[in-house]
Structure formats: C-alpha cells, structure tokens
N, C-alpha and C positions, 0 to 999 in steps of 0.2 A: 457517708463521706461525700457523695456525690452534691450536695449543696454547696458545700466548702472549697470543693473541687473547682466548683463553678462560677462559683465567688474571686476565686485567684484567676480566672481565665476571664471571666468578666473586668474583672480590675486592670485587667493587661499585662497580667505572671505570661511570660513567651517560655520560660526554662520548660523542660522534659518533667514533668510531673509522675512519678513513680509512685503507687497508691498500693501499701500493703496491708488487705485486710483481714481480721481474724476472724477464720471459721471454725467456731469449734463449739458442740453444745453446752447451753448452760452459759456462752454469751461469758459477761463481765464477771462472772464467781470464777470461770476458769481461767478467763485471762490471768486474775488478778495469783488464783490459787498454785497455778502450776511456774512455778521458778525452774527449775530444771528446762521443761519443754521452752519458756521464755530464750532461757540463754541460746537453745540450741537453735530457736528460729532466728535468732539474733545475730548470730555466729552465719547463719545462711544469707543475710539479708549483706553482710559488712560482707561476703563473698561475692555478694553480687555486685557491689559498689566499687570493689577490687576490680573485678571486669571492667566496669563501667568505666573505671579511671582509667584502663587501660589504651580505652577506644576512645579517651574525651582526655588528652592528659591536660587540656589546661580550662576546663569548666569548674565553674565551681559549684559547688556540692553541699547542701543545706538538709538539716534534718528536719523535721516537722513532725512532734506527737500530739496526743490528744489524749488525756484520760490515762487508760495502761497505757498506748501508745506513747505516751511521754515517757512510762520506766522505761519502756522496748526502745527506746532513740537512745537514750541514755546507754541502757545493753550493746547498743549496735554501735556507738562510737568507742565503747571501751575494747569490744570486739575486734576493733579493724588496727592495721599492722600500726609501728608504732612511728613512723614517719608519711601515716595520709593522713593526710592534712583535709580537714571539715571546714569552709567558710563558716558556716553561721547553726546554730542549732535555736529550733524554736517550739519550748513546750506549754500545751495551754491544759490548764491546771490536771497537772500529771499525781499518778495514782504513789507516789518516793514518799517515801519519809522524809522528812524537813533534816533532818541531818546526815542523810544520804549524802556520801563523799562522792563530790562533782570532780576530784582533781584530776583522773582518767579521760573522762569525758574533754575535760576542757584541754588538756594537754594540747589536741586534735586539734582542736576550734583557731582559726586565725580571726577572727570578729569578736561575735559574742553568746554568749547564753544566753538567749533573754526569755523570760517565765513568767506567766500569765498566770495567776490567784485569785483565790474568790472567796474568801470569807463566808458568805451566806450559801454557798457548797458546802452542806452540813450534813444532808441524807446520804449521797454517796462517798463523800471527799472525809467526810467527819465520821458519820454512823459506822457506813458501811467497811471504811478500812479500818477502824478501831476495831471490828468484831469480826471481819474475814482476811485484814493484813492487808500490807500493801505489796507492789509489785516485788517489793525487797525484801519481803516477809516479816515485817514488824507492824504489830497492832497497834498505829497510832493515825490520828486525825492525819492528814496527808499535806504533801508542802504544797498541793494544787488549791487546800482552801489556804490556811496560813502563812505563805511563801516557806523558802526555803532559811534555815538556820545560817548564817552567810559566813561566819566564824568553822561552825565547825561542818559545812560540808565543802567550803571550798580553805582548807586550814592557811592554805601559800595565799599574801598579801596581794603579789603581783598577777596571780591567778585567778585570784576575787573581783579583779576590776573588772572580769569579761563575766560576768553575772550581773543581769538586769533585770531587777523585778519590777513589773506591771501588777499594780493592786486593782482588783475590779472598783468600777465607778457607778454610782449612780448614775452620770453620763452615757455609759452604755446601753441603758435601758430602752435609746434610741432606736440602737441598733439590737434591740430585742433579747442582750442579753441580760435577763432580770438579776444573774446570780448565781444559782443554778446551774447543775452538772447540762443538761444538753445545749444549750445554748451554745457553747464553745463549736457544734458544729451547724451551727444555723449559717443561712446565706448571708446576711447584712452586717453580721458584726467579724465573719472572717473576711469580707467585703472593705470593711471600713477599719477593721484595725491589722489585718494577717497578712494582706496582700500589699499594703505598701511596705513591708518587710521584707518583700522580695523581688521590690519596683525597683527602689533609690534606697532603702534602707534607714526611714529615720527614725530616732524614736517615739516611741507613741506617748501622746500627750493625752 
C-alpha cells in the first residue's frame, strides 16, 4: 500500500488518509476465503468511521478498495447506519461478483461508484476466484476483470447512474499498468489515474 499511499500525497490528496491493512496468514486465500471474519472487520471499520464523523461532522468521506479490499469497502458501506452519508466510493478491480447487488452500498454514496476493470486480470481476478470464490463467496471470474453486471447489481434506474466503470486501457501501460492484478497498487498509475479522484474529482479519460 505504501506506493499508492504515496502517490495520492505526491499528487497533492491533503484529506486524512486512513490505511486498513490485512494481516492474516495465507495472505489473499484468506482474504478472499473467510466471509464471516470479512463482515465482522467490516462492521469494525464502519465503527470507526462513526467516530470519525462524529469529530469531523462536515468532512467528507470516501472509500478506497483494491482487490479484496474493494469487497471489504463495499461490506463497510453496507455496514454503516443508514443515514451516513459516503461522498464517493472508489474500487480498483475488486475481488465481487459482477452481479454483486451495489444497491446498499450506493444508498450511502452522494457522488459516485466509480470501478476500475481489467480484462486481462485473468490469473487472480479470472482463475483465481472461479476456483477459490470471491469475496461474496461465489465461484465466478470477478467484476474487477469484467466490470460489474450494471442491470442486475445496481436493479434501481436512478441508482445505476452513480456507477462508473473505468475499462483498462492500453493507455495505461504508461503508467505501468500492463493489466494485471498488482499494478492497481504501483506508484504512477494510482499517481496518474486515483489521485485526481480525490483532487477535483473528474472523470478519467
């Protein structure tokens, strides 16, 4: 995380950057395996953001996942009461089922969803969750390579409009993302595409 980190504070991100990372043996089988223990860090994290809003009541509050981290963002907004309000949620190709129902999550959100995919994410986004599940415990190629199903995970018309998918580009290859699962935390492409998402907020082209 510490590149990505470094990348938004190079970019000129000034917000409170809050960095929750998973330790647990066996790394990304566990992430992805243990659903129970997910919710319940989930449920810990939307507690602390409770706090948070208590001492910040008019900041605004943005999610950021990556990988599992993007089902856990997802968890942690469906998590939190049903009147705090999320500005912006941002997942870069998250380990959900493409028909994972966003309509909890987004409820939250006053901006947008917007979701980062990658196609040629096939070993871990493709292989890997067809044969060990995804964070929501279904054995399918994941919406982080394919985007997300836009009918049926976000079913409300006026709720669908705050879902933004980002398809990977050959473009990015610039910035060193060839495709591929780790890229999403290298320094120049969360530099070049993640951190003006939380400068001015525009969309990436």
């Amino acid at each position: 995380m510490r590149p990505a980190v470094r990348a938004l504070r190079d970019a000129g991100v000034t917000a409170d950057i809050r960095v929750h990372n998973w330790k647990r043996p066996f790394g990304i089988i566990a992430n992805l395996v243990s659903h129970r223990d997910n919710r319940r860090m989930a449920g810990r994290v939307a507690d602390d953001l409770a706090r948070y809003r208590q001492q910040h009541h008019d900041a605004n509050i943005d999610l950021l996942g990556y990988s599992g981290g993007g089902g856990l963002a997802i968890m942690v907004a469906e998590a939190l009461p049903d009147n705090f309000r999320l500005h912006r949620i941002v997942l870069c190709q998250p380990a959900l089922c493409p028909t994972y129902d966003l309509t909890a999550a987004l409820r939250r959100v006053d901006d947008k969803l917007i979701h980062f995919h990658s196609p040629p994410d096939w070993v871990i986004l493709g292989l890997g969750t067809l044969l060990l599940g995804t964070m929501d415990r279904r054995h399918a190629c994941s919406a982080g390579r394919g985007g997300f199903n836009p009918r049926r995970a976000v079913p409300d018309a006026i709720l669908r409009k705050k879902l933004i998918q980002h398809r990977w580009s050959p473009r990015w290859i610039r910035y060193h993302h060839w495709g591929g699962h780790p890229p999403i935390l290298f320094y120049r492409w969360n530099k070049a595409c993640i951190a003006p998402l939380f400068i001015t907020g525009p969309p990436v082209r």
